[in-house]
N, C-alpha and C positions, 0 to 999 in steps of 0.2 A: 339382581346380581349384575354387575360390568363386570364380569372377565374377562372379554373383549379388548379392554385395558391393556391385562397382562402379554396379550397376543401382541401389541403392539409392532416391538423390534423384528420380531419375526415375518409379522405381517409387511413391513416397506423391505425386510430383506430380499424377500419374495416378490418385490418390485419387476416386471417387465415391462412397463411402457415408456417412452421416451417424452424427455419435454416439446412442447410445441415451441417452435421461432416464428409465431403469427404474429405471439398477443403479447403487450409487453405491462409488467404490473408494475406499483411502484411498492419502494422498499421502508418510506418512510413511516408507516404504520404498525413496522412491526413492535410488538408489546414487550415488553420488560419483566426479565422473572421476577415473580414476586419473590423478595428478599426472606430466605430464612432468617427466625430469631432462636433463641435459646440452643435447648438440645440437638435439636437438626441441624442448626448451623454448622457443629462441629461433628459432623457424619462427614465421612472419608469422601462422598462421593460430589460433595456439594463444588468445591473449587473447580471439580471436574467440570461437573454441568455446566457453570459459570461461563470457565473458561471455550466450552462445546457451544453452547447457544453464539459467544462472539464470533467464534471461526464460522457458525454456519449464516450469520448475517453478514459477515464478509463476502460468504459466498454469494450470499442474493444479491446482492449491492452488484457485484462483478457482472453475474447472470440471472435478469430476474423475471424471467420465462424459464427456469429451471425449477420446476418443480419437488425435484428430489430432497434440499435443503429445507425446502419449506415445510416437506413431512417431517423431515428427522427434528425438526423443531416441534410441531405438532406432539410427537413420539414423547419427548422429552417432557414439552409440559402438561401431557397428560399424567406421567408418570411423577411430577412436579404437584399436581393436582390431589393424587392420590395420598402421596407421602406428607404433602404440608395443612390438606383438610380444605386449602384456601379453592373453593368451589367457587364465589361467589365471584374471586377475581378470574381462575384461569378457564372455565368455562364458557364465557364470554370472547376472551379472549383466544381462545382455540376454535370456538366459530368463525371467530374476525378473520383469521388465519385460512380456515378450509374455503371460504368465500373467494380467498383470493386464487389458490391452484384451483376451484373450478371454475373461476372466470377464465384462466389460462386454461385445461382441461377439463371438462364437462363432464367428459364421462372417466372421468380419474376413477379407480376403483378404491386405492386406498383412503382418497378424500371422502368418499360417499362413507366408506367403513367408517372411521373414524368419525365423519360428522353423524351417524347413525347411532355411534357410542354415548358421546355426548348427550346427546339429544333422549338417551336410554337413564344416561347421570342425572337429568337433570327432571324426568321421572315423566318427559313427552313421549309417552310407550306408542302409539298412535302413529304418532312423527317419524318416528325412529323404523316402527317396524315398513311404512311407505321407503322411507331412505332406503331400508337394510336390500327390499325385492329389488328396488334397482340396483343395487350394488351385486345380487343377484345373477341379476339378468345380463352386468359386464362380465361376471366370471361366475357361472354357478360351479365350478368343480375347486373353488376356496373354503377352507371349512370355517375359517373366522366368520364370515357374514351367517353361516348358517347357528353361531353361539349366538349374536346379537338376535336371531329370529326367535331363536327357542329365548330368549328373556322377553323379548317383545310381548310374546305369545304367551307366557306365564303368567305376564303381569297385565294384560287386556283380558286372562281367565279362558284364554284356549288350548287348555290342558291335554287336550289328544292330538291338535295340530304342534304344540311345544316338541315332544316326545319324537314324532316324526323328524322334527326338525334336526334332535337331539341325537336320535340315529344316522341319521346324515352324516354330520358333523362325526359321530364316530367313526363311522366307514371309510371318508374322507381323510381323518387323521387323529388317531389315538392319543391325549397330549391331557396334560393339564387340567386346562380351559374346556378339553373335551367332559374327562370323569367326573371335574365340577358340577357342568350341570348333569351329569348323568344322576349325580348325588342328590343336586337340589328337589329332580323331579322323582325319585324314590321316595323323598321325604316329604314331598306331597300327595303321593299315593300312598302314604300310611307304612311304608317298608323303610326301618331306621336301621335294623342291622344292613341291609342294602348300601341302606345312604352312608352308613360309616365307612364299608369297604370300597365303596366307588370314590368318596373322599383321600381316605386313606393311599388307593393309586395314584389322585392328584399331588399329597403331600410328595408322593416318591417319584414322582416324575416331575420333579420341582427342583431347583437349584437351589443347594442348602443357603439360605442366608438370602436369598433374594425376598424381592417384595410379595412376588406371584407365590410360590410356596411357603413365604409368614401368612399371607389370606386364606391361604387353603389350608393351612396347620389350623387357625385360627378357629375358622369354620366347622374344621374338625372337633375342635376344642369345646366348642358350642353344641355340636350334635351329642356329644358325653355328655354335657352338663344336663341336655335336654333330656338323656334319656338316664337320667340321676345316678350317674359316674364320676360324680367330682373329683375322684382323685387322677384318673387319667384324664379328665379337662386339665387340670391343674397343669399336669404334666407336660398338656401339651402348649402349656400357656410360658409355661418356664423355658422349654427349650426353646423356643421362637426368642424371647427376649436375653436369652445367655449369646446370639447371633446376631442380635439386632437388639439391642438395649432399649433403641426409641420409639418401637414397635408400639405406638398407642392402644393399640389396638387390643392387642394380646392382655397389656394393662386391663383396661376395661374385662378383659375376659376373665383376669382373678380378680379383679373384683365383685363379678360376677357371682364367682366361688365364693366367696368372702360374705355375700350376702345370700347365699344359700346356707351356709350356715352360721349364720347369725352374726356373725364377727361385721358388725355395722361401721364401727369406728373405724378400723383396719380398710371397710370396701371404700368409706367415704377417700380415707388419706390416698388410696391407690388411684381413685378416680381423679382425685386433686392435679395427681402426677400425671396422668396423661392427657387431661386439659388443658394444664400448662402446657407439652406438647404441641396440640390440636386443638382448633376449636371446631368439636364434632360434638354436636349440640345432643348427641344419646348418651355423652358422659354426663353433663349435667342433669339431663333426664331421667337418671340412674340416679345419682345423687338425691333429688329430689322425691322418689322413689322411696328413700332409703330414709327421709327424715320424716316422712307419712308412715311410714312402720316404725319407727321412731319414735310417733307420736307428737313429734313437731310440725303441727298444721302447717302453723304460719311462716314456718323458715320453707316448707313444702312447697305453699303457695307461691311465694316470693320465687324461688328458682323457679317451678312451673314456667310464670310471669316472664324469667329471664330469658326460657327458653323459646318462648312463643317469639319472645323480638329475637333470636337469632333465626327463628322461622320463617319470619316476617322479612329479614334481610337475603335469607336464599330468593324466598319466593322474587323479590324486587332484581335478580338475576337473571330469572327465567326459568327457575326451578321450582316444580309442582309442590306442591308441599299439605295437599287438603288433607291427605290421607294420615299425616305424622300430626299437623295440628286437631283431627279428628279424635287422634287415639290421647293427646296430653289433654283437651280440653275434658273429657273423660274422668282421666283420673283427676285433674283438678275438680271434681264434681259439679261442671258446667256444663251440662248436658245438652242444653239449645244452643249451644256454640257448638257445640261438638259434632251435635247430629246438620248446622248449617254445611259446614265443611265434608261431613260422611256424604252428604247428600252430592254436594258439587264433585267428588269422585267418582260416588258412586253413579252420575251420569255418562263419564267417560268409561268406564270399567264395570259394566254390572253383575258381568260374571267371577269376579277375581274373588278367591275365599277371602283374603285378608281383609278386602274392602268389605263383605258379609260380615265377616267377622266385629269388626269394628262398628258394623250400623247394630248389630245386634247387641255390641254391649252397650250405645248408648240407650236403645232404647227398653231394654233390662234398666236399666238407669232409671227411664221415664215411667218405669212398671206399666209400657206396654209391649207385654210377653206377648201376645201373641204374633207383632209385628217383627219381634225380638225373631219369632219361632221363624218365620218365613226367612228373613236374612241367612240363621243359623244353619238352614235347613241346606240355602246352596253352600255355603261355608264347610257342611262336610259331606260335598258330594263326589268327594275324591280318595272317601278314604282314609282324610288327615287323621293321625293319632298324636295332635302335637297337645300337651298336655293343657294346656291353656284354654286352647278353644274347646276342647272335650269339656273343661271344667264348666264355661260357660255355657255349654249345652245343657251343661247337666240344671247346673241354675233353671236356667228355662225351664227344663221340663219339671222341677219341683214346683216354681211358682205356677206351673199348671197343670197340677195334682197328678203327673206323671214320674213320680218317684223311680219306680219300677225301671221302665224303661230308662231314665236316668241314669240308673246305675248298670245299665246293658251296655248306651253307652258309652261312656265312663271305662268297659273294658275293650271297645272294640280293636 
């Protein structure tokens, strides 16, 4: 999760340090939004941005040891980031950016937050969480840095220092970004009515129509679907897009629906639509999905193939990506590709369910179960009940005449 993200505006409002007049940077570097096309271009809010990114280059140009400009640019094209999918360009370019206020301030806090975020987007969880403690140690009594910790920590698989984290961060300040992850990490400890009502805070403590509560509605919409409630998934996939039309996002989520019950054609045209959108390379991986149940290998294959090169163009960013081409080389039934890449993750992260999860389904793949068994084994040692990995548990334990327990379980 980057919720982190959503803190943003909040976070530089809550600004109290002063520019330094030691150090002086130059202003020539600064990056160019990337240019909306289609549907986002014609969002209320775009001319805005446009016309904000100008005025605050004016400013740097005027003062450029004033750091303050240079986050609210920052602020922007992460929120730029978010909205147009375009990761490959502004994430590079939002480093370029935080480089230059900590050459001028060092111990900047909001720079280290935000270059911490980043670094959490682009899936260096290792990275990110070394950034987050010094960002820390400028202001431990901020609750932002302590959401980037608890994701750092989820996602390097230190599930009882996350939670710690996670309470902090409550204590500190009750908000959004807070009951997010309070949600994520219930529904990693196997508690989904949990995860929907700490979600559900998040939706309501969200500004109807903003981006922060469409991700948290969304998310929410997704814990439904998970715990096979399609029709308030649906629900909550419609209201989000009757406020924000271009909300790709939420697309993806009835299509979702769409493909839970069966309506393939209906999921493929929805996902078309918000590809057009975004190029968020898990709609086409859906798609793709959807023509292997279909029973169209080869149109399967081919998207599969397409999405590995949009994988292929994050990773050439600086975004991790072993973990996502782990789990498509899979379903493509390329197994020794699959398990290459599980492997190069699972050296960074050994403890994380997801990355368990995923070595175990390749090597179920390889029909060697019992390697399958060891993966699966930390994969739910936290309790998950998320339907998926239960199922492939349960796989395992039948190819190793463990029925019984299987079906134990299956209900835990």
């Amino acid at each position: 999760m980057k919720l982190i993200l959503f803190a943003a505006l909040a976070l530089l409002a809550s600004c109290t340090q002063k520019p330094s007049e030691q150090t002086t940077a130059s202003t020539t570097e600064l990056p160019s939004l990337f240019v909306r096309q289609g549907e986002l271009a014609k969002a209320a809010e775009w001319p805005k941005t446009q016309q904000k990114v100008e005025e605050l280059k004016l400013q740097i140009a005027k003062k450029p040891n004033d750091v303050k400009p240079r986050l609210q640019m920052v602020v922007i094209y992460l929120s730029e980031a978010r909205v147009t999918g375009e990761h490959p360009y502004y994430y590079p370019a939002i480093l370029g950016m935080l480089d230059k206020v900590l050459t001028i301030e060092p111990k900047n806090f909001e720079a280290n937050v935000f270059q911490a975020s980043v670094k959490m987007s682009q899936h260096q969880f290792a990275e990110a969480k070394v950034v987050a403690e010094k960002a820390r140690q400028i202001n431990p009594n901020n609750a932002y840095v302590y959401g980037i910790l608890v994701d750092a920590n989820v996602e390097l698989g230190n599930y009882e220092e996350a939670v710690k984290m996670s309470d902090k961060m409550q204590t500190l300040k009750p908000s959004l970004e807070s009951y997010s992850r309070a949600s994520y990490l219930r529904e990693i400890y196997g508690d989904y009515p949990g995860s929907i009502d700490a979600m559900a805070l998040a939706v309501q403590a969200g500004l109807p129509g903003s981006e922060a509560r469409s991700w948290s509605q969304n998310t929410l919409g997704h814990l439904y679907e998970t715990t096979g409630q399609l029709a308030k998934a649906e629900a909550q996939y419609n209201e989000i897009l009757a406020l924000r039309p271009s909300y790709a996002f939420a697309m993806g989520g009835l299509a979702s629906v769409q493909k839970a019950r069966k309506q393939y054609d209906k999921a493929l045209a929805t996902l078309e639509k918000a590809a057009a959108i975004m190029p968020e390379f898990s709609f086409h991986e859906e798609m793709a999905d959807i023509y292997a149940l279909q029973g169209n290998r080869a149109k399967a294959d081919q998207k599969y193939e397409a999405v590995a090169q949009m994988l292929d163009e994050d990773a050439r960013s600086g975004h991790r990506v072993d973990l996502e081409l782990c789990k498509l080389y899979t379903k493509a039934g390329k197994p020794d590709m699959a398990l290459k890449y599980g492997l190069n993750e699972y050296t960074k992260r050994p403890q994380n369910i997801d990355v368990n999860h995923a070595l175990a389904a390749v090597y179920a793949q390889k029909n060697d179960f019992a390697k399958a068994q060891e993966h699966i084994r930390v994969a739910l040692r936290t309790g998950s009940k998320d339907p998926e990995l239960l199922e492939q548990a349960n796989t395992i334990q039948l190819a190793l005449g463990g029925s019984a327990k299987g079906k134990k379980l299956a209900l835990r």
